[in-house]
Every structure is written in C-alpha cells, then in structure tokens.
N, C-alpha and C positions, 0 to 999 in steps of 0.2 A: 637250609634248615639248621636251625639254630645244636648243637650238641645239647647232652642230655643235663648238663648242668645248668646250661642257660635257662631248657625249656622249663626245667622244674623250679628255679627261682621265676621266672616272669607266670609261672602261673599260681604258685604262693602269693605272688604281687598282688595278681589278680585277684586272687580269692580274697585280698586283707582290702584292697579297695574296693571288693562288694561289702564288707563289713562294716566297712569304716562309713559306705556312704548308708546301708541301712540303720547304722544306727544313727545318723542325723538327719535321719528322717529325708533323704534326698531320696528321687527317684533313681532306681537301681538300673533300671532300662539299658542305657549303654555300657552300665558294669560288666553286666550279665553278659552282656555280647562279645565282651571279653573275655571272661572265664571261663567259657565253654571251647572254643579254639586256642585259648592259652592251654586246655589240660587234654585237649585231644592231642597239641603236639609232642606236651610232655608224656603221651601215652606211647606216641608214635616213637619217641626216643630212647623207651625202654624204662621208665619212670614207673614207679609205684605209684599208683593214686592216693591210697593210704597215707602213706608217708608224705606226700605233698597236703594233702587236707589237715593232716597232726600237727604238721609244723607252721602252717597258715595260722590254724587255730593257736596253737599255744607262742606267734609272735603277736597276732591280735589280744588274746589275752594280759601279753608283757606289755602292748600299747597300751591298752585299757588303765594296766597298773601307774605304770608312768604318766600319764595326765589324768586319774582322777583328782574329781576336784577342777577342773579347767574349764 
C-alpha cells in the first residue's frame, strides 16, 4: 500500500487525467476506473478527499492556463 503521499498525489493524477481527457472530448470510461480506487486508497491512507479534489482542480485549472491557445 502505497503511503499517504503517494496515494494522494496518484489520485490528484487521476482526477486531472479525467479532466484532461473530458475535455477532449475522449471517452472517460477507463479514466473513471481509475479515479475511483485511486481516491479510495488515498482515503484508506488517511487523505482528506477535499483537499485532494482542490488541488486536482486548481493544477487543472493552472494546466488550462498554461496551454490556452493550443
């Protein structure tokens, strides 16, 4: 079992490559299948879910910033 730093970065991951692929219009299908046992173990490791979803969201949003325009 990965420690709680691992699990809560690979499930951030997770979450920004469901993002990344909804918004190119890609089917999200195996993202998803991801994300859900990526944040169950980061749960299990003592991980805020909050804090993992905030910080998803605002490296997706600094992605966003960084290639608009591309």
């Amino acid at each position: 079992m990965p420690n709680a730093d691992q699990a809560r970065e690979a499930a951030i991951q997770a979450i920004i490559a469901s993002q990344k692929a909804d918004r190119a219009g890609r089917t999200t299908d195996p993202v998803h299948r991801q994300v859900v046992p990526a944040l169950d173990q980061a749960k299990a490791a003592g991980c805020n879910l909050r804090s993992i979803h905030a910080e998803a969201d605002r490296r997706y949003g600094q992605w966003l910033i960084n290639n608009a325009g591309r």
